[in-house]
C-alpha positions as CSV (number, residue, x, y, z in Angstrom):
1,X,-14.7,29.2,-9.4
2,X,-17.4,28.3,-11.3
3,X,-20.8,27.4,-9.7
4,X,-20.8,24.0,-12.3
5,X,-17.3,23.6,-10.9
6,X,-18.5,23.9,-7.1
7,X,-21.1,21.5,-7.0
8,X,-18.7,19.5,-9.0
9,X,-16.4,19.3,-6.1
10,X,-19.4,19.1,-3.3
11,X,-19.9,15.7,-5.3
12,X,-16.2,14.5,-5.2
13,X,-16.5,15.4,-1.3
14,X,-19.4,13.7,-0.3
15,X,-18.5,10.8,-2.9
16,X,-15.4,10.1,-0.7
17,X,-17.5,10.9,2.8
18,X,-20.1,8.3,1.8
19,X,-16.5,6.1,1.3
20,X,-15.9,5.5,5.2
21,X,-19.7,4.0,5.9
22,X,-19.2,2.1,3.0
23,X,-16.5,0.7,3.8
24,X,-17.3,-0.4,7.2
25,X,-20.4,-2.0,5.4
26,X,-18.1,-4.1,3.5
27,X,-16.0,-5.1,6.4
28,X,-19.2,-6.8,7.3
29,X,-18.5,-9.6,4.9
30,X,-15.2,-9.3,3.8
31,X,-12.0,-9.5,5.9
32,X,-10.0,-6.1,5.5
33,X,-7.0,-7.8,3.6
34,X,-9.2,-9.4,1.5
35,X,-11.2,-6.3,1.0
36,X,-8.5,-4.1,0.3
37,X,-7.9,-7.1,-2.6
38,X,-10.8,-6.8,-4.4
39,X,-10.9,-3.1,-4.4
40,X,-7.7,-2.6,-6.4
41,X,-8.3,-5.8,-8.2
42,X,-11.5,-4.4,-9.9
43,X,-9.5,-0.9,-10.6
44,X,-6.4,-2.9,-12.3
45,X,-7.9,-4.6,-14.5
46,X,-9.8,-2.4,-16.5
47,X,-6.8,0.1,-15.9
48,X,-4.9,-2.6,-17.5
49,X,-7.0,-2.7,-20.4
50,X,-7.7,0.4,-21.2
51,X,-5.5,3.3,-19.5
52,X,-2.1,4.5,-20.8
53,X,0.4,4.0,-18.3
54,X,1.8,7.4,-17.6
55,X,5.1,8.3,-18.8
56,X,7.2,7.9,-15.8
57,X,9.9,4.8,-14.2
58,X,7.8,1.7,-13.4
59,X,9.8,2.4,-9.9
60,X,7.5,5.3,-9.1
61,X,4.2,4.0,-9.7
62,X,5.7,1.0,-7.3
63,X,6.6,3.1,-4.6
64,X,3.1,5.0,-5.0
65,X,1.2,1.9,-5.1
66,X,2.8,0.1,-2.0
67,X,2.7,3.5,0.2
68,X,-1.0,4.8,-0.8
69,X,-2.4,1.8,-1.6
70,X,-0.8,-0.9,0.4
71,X,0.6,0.6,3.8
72,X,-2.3,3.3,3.7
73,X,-5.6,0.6,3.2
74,X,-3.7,-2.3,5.0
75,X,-4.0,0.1,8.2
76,X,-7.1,1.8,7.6
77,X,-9.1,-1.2,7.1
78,X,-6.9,-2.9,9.9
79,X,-8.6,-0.2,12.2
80,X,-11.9,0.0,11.0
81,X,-12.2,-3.9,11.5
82,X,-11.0,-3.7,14.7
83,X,-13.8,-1.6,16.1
84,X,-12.8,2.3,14.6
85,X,-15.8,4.0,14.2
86,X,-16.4,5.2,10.7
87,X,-17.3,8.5,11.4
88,X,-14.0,9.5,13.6
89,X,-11.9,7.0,10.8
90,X,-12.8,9.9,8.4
91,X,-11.8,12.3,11.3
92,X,-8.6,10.3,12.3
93,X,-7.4,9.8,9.0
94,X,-7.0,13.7,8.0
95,X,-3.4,13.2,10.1
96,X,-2.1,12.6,6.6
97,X,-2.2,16.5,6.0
98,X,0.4,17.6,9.3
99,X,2.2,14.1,8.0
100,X,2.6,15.0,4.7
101,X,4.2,18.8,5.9
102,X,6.4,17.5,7.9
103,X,7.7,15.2,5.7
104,X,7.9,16.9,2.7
105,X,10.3,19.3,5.4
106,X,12.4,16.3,5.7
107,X,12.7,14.2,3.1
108,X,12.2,17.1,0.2
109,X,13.9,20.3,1.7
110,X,10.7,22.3,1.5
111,X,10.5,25.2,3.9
112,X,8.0,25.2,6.3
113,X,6.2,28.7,6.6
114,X,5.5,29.9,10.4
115,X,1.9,29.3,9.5
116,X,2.4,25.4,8.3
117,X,4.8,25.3,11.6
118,X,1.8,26.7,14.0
119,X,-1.1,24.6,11.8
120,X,0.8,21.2,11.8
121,X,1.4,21.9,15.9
122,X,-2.1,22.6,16.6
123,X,-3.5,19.7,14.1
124,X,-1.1,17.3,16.3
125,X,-2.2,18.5,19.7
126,X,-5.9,17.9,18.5
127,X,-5.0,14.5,17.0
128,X,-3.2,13.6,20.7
129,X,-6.1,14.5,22.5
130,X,-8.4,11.9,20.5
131,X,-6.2,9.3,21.2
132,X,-6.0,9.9,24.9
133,X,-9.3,10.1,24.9
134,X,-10.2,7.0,23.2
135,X,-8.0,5.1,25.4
136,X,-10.3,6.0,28.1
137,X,-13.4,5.4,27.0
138,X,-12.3,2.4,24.6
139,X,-9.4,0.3,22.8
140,X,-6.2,2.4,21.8
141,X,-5.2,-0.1,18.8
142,X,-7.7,1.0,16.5
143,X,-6.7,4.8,17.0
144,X,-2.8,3.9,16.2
145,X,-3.9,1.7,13.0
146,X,-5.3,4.6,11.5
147,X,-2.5,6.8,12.2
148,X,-0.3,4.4,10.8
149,X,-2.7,4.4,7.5
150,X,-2.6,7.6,7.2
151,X,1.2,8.2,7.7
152,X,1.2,5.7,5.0
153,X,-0.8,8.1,3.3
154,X,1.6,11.0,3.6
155,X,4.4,9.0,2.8
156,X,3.0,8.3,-0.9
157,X,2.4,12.0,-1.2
158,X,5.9,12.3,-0.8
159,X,6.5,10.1,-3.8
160,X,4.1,11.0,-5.8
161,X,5.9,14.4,-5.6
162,X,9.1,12.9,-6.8
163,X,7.1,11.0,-9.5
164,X,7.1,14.1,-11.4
165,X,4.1,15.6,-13.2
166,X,1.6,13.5,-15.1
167,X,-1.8,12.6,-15.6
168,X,-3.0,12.8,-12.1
169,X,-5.5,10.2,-12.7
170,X,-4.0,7.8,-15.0
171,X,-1.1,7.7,-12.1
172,X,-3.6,7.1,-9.3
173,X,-5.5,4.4,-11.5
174,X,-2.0,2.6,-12.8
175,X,-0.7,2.6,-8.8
176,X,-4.0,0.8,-8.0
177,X,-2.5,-1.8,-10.4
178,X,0.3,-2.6,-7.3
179,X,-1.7,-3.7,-4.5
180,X,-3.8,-6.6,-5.7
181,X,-0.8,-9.0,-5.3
182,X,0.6,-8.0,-1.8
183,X,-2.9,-7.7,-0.4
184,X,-4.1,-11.1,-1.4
185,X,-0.5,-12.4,-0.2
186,X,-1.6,-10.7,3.0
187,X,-5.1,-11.9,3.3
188,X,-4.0,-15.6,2.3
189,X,-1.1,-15.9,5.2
190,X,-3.0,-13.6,7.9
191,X,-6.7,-13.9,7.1
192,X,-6.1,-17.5,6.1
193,X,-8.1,-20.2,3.0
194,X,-10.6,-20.9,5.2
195,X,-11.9,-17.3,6.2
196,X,-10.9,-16.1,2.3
197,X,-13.0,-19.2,1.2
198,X,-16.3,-18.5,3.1
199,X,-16.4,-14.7,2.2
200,X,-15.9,-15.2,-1.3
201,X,-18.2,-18.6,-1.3
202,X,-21.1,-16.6,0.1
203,X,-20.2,-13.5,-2.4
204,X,-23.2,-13.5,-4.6
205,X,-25.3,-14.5,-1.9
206,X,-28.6,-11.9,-0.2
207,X,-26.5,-11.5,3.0
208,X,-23.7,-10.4,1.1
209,X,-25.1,-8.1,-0.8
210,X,-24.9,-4.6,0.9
211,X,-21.2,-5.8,1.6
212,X,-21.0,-6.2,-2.5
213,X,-22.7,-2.9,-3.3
214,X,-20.6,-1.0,-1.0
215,X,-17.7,-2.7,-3.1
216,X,-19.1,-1.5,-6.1
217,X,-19.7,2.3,-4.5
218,X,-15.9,2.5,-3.2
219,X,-14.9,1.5,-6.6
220,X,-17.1,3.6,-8.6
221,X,-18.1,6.5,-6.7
222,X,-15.6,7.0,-4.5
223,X,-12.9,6.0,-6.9
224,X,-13.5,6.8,-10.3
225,X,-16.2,9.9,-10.0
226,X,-14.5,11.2,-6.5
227,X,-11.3,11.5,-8.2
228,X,-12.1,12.1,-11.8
229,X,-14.0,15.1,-10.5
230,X,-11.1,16.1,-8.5
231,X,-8.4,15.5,-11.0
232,X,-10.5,17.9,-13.8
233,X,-10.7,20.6,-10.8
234,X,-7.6,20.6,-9.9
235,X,-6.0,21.0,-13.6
236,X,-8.3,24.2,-13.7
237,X,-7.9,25.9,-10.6
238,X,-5.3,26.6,-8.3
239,X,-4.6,23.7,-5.2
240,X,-5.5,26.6,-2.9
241,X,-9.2,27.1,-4.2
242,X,-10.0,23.7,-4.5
243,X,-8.2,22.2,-1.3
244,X,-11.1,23.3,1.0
245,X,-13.5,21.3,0.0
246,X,-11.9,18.2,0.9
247,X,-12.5,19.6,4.0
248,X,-16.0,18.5,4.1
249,X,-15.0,14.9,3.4
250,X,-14.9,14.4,7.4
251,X,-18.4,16.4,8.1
252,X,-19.9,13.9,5.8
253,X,-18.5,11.0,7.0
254,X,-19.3,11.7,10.5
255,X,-23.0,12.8,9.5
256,X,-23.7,9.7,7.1
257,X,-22.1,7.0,10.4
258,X,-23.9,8.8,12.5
259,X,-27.6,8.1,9.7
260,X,-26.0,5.2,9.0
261,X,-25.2,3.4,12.3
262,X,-26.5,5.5,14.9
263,X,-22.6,6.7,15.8
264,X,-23.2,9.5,17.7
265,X,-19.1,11.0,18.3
266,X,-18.5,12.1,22.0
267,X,-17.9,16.0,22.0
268,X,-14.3,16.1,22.9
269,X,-13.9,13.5,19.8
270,X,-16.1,16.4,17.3
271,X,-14.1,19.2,19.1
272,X,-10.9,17.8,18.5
273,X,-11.3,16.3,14.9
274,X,-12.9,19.8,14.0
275,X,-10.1,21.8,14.9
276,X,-7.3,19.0,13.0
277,X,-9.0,20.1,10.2
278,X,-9.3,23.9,10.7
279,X,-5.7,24.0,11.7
280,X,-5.2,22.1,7.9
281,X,-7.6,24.7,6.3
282,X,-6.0,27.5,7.9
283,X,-1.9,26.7,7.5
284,X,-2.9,25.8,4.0
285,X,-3.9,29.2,3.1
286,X,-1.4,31.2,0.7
287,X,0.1,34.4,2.5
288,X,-0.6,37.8,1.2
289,X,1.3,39.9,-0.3
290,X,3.1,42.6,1.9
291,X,3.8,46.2,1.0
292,X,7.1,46.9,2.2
293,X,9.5,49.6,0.9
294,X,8.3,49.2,-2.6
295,X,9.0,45.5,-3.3
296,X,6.2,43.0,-2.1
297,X,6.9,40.1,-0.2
298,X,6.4,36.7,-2.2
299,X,3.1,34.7,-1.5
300,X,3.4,32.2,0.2
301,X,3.0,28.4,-1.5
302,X,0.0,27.0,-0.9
303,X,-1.6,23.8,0.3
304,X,0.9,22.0,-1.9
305,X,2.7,19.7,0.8
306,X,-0.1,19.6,3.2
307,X,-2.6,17.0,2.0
308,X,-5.1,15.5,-0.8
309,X,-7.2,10.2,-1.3
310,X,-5.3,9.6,-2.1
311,X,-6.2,8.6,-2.0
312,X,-5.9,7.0,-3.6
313,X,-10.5,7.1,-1.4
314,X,-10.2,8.9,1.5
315,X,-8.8,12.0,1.5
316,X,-6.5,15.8,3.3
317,X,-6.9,19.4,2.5
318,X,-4.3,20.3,-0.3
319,X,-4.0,18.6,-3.6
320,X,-2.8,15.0,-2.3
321,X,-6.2,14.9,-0.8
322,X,-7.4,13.8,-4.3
323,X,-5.1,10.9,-4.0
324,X,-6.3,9.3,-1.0
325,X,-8.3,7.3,0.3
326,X,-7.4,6.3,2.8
327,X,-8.0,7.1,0.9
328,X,-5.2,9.9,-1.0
329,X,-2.0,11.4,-4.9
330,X,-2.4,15.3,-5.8
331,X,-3.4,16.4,-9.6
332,X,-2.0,18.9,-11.4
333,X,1.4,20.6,-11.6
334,X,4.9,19.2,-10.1
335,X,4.7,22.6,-7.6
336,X,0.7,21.6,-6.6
337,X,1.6,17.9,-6.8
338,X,1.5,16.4,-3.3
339,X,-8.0,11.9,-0.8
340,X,-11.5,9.9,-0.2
341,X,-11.6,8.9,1.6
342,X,-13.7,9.9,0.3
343,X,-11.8,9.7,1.5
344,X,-10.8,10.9,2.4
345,X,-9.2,9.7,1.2
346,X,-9.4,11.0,-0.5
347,X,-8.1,9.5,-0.6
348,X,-9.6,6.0,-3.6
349,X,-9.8,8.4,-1.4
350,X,-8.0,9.4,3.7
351,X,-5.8,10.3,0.8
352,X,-8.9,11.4,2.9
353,X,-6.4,11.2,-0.4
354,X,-6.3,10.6,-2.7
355,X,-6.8,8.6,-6.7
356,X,-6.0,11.7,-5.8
357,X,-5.7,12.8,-3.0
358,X,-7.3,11.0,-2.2
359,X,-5.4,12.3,0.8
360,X,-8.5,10.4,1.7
361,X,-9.5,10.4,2.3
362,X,-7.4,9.4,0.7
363,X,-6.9,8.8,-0.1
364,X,-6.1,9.7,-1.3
365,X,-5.1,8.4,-0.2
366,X,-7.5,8.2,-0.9
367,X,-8.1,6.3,-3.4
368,X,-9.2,7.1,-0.2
């Protein structure tokens, strides 16, 4: 890999890192729903205007659009709003990689290597133990909304597989088209006028303005230059080279919280979230080739069914990371296809995911 092409995707992972901060900024001033709105709102209309829809059956950029964008931000934002840290949001959210595995097992028929078997275990063990943790030291709820977002997540991976192979990021920019509608439906019957009224009256106003720069940054950044850059990478290399680096999505988004807000993670918490996403890396490696009695034993697939940002922001630690985003949708060919948020998700994206994913993050899933 190019050194260019390094930093390149050093950029797309802090891009979607920086997502998860951001986006608890935002929540500051805008209601999650609502949020989640305005986000996909500003990506569908240019994409609208200007992108060529890929070539594939309206169904499928549906389907995409309601899993990685809809279930996936719905949750995420859900549980950032209701008191998830950040920093272990970017942690939490990388479930969509052992999700993604195991359903890809199901719902595709892929065969799970010994090594995806013993990575996805481990990866769930790790994730349990945060959650029984948390619900010691502080509210459950958050933990499980997460989860959910980033099942959502690994769900969309799973159909961006069946979409077939296109533009990676003309299909994560054309899903982002999807959830403007239900999310403002959404924010209207649960956030309500009167809430929806007052964030968007005070909008343009100087207490609202990190809230609308952080807008601005998960749109940009994290979208658009998080999973461009992804999308270009992942056309050049193989899933397996470039997967890794979503890894750092959650190291930055726990370091920037803890700049950020002063969220220092308890150790179990750091412990645990680190070895989620070294039991991702590590299952998502290719198998070498054996020697046997002349004939060599096939290598094994890669990170292909095991994450992206979406996202989609955040984003995940095989190609759907650059769908995510929660992040969290995967670039590349129909075998790689599957982000942030960022971002992770990817994540848009955590799906991370996703555009890409980014698994964010992300999207992701994410768009992570």
């Amino acid at each position: 890999m190019l050194l260019r092409d390094r930093i390149l995707a050093l950029v797309a992972a802090v891009a979607w890192g920086l997502n998860f901060p951001a986006t608890a900024i935002a929540l500051e001033h805008y209601p999650p729903f609502l949020l989640a709105a305005l986000r996909f709102t500003l990506l569908a209309v240019p994409t609208l205007l200007f992108v060529p829809r890929p070539p594939i059956p309206f169904r499928w950029i549906v389907l995409v659009g309601a899993t990685l964008g809809v279930l996936q931000f719905a949750f995420l934002y859900l549980g950032m709003a209701a008191g998830m840290p950040s920093g272990l949001a970017s942690l939490v959210v990388q479930a969509s990689a052992p999700f993604t595995v195991l359903l890809a097992g199901v719902l595709l028929r892929e065969r799970l290597s010994a090594r995806q078997v013993v990575g996805v275990s481990i990866a769930v063990a790790a994730l349990a133990v945060i959650a029984v943790h948390r619900a010691q030291t502080a509210a459950l709820l958050p933990v499980v909304l997460v989860l959910c977002g980033a099942l959502g997540w690994a769900i969309g991976n799973v159909a961006t597989r069946r979409a077939g192979p296109v533009n990676p990021l003309h299909l994560t920019l054309w899903w982002a088209v999807v959830p403007p509608i239900p999310m403002a439906v959404l924010s209207f019957l649960v956030e309500g006028p009167d809430r929806i009224g007052q964030a968007l009256g005070t909008a343009f106003t100087a207490d609202a303005l990190p809230a609308d720069l952080a807008v601005l940054y998960i749109v940009l950044a994290a979208s658009v230059v998080g999973y461009g850059i992804w999308s270009r990478l992942m056309g050049r290399y193989p899933s397996s080279t470039v997967a890794p680096f979503s890894m750092l999505v959650p190291v930055v988004g726990v370091l920037a919280s803890w700049v950020a807000f002063g969220e220092v993670p308890d150790l179990v918490e750091v412990l645990a979230g680190a070895v989620v996403v070294g039991a991702v890396l590590w299952s998502s490696r290719p198998a070498r080739a054996a020697g046997g009695t002349g004939a060599a034993a096939a290598a094994g697939a890669a990170a292909g069914a095991s994450g992206a940002a979406t996202a989609a922001e955040t984003p995940p630690s095989a190609r759907d990371a650059a769908r995510s985003g929660g992040v969290s949708g995967t670039p590349g060919r129909r075998a790689e296809t599957g982000a942030s948020h960022e971002p992770p998700h990817a994540t848009l994206g955590p799906q991370v995911d996703p555009p890409v994913a980014e698994l964010s993050p992300g999207a992701d899933a994410a768009p992570r």
